[in-house]
N, C-alpha and C positions, 0 to 999 in steps of 0.2 A: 451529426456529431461523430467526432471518429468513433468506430468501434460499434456503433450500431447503424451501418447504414448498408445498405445493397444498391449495386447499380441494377437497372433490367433492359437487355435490348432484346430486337428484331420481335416489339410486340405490335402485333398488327393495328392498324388505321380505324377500324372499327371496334379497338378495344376502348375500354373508358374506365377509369378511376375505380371504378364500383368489382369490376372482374378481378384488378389487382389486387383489391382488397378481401376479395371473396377468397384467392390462393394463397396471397400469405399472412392471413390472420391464422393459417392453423398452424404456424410457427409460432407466434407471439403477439404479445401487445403491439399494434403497429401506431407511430405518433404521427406521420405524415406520410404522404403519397406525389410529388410531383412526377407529372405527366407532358410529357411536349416530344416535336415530330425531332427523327434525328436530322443529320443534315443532307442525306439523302432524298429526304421527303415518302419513301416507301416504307416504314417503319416509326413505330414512335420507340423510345426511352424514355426509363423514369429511374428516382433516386426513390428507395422506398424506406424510412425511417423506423426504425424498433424502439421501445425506451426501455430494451437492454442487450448484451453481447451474445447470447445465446441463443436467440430469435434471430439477429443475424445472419449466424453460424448456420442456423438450421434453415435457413431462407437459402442459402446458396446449396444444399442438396436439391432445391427444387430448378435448379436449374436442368433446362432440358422438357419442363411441364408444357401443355397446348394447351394453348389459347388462339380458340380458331384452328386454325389448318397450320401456326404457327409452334414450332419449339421454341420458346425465351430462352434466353440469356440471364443468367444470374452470377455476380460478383462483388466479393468484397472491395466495396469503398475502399481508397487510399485511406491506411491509417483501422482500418474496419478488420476484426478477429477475421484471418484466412480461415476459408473452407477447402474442401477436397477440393473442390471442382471452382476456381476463380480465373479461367483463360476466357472469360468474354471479350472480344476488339475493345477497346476503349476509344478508338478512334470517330465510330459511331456518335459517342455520346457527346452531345453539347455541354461545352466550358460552364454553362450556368446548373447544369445539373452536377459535372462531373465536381465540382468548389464546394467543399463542407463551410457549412455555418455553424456559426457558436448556437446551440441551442438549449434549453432548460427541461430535463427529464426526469421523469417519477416515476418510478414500476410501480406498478398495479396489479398486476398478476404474478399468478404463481410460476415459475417453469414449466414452460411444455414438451417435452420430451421430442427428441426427433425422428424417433418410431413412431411417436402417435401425430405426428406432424407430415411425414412421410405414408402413415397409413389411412391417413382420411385426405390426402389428396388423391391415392391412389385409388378408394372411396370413389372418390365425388370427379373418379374420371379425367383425371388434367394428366395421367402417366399411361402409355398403352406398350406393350410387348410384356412377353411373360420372364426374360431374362435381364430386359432393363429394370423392369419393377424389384428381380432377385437383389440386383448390383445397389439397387436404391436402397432399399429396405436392409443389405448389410452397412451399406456406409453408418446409415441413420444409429444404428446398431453401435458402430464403433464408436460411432459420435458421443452416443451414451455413453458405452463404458468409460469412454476418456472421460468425461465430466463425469461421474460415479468416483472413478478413482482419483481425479483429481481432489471431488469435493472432501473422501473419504483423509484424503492427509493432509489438508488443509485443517480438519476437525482433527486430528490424530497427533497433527503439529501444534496447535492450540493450547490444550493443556500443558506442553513441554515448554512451550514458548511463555507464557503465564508464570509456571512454575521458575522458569529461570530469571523472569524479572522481579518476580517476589525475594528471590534468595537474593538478585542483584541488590534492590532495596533494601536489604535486611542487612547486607554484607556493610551497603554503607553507614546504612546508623550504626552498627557496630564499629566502622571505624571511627565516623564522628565520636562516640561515644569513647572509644579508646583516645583520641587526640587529646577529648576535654578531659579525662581523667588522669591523659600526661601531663598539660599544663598545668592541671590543676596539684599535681604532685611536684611539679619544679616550683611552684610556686609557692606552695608552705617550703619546701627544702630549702630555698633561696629564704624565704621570711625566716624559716629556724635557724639558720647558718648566720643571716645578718646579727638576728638576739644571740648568739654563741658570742658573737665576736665583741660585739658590745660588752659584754657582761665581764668577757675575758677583758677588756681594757679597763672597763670597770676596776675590778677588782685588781687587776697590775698596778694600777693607779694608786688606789689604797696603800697598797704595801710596799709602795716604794716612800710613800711620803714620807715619816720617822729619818729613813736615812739620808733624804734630801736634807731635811732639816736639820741632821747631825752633822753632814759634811759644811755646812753651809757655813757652821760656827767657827771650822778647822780645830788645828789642833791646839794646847794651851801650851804659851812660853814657858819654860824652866825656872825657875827663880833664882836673882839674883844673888851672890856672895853678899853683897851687901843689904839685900834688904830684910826687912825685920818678921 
């Protein structure tokens, strides 16, 4: 799977599954190991699987370790978090190792640091010279600090980021709450305006009636000379 995987070449013919796993398990939780010859036939490659990014990371400091009379190769997969050190050939490696597969992964462990990854391999003899071991042991070092500080404002950004989505939340029921309390205020204004107006015809109505009914009779004829 992208992002946790390492390539390894020029590991010797007489290496096997079990050595792989003995150097880079003090990286991480390792989920698989494929092993096969490259196409040279003098060397095998393998794709070696973490089930997480930072085991990876710290997998490709180990490039450069012996196995055998041999220095490996180690490289971030296509698509796999870059390490310092990911200039292995890829031309070595075989298309069926070099092809990520969809896979299903769980971490299980805790983070292992890449000083203590880099200092028990150093340990257990897979690194030799006293200045390559200096150059190794600062990478692993920086490696740390970059993940410290990253993880540091990651938690630092958290509570801000929180914080802003609660106010965003709040901001909106506030507006909802102001919308429904505009409608809700056009809406008796509109009901009370309708009853004004009513009441006004209403009563126009009233008090014009007397005069309708007085014009409606007109006015009375004069009386005539002759009548009685």
């Amino acid at each position: 799977m992208a992002g946790r995987t390492v390539l390894v070449s020029n590991i010797p013919l007489g290496a096997d599954r079990q050595q792989l796993e003995a150097l880079f398990e003090f990286c991480g939780e390792i989920s698989s190991i494929e092993l096969a010859s490259d196409e040279s036939g003098d060397s095998q490659v393998a794709r070696v699987v973490f089930f997480d990014t930072d085991a990876s990371s710290t997998a490709v400091l180990l490039s450069g370790a012996l196995i055998g009379q041999r220095a490996i190769q180690v490289s971030a997969a296509d698509g796999a978090a870059p390490g310092p050190q990911d200039s292995a050939p890829r031309s070595s490696s075989p298309s069926h190792l070099a092809a990520e597969q969809p896979q299903t992964f769980t971490p299980v462990a805790p983070r292992r640091t890449a000083s203590d990854a880099v200092a028990n391999a150093v340990v257990a003899g897979y690194f030799k010279g006293e200045q390559l071991i200096k150059d190794l042991q600062r990478k692993a070092r920086e490696m740390d600090e970059k993940h410290s500080l990253s993880q540091k404002a990651k938690d630092a950004t958290k509570p801000a980021a929180e914080w802003a989505k609660q106010m965003d939340d709040e901001y909106r029921l506030r507006d909802k709450a102001s919308l429904a309390s505009f409608a809700l205020q056009k809406a008796v204004s509109a009901g009370a305006s309708a009853v004004s107006k009513r009441w006004a015809q209403f009563r126009g109505g009233s008090s014009s009636a007397p005069a309708s009914s007085s014009s409606q009779e007109g006015p009375q004829d004069p009386p005539t000379k002759g009548g009685v």
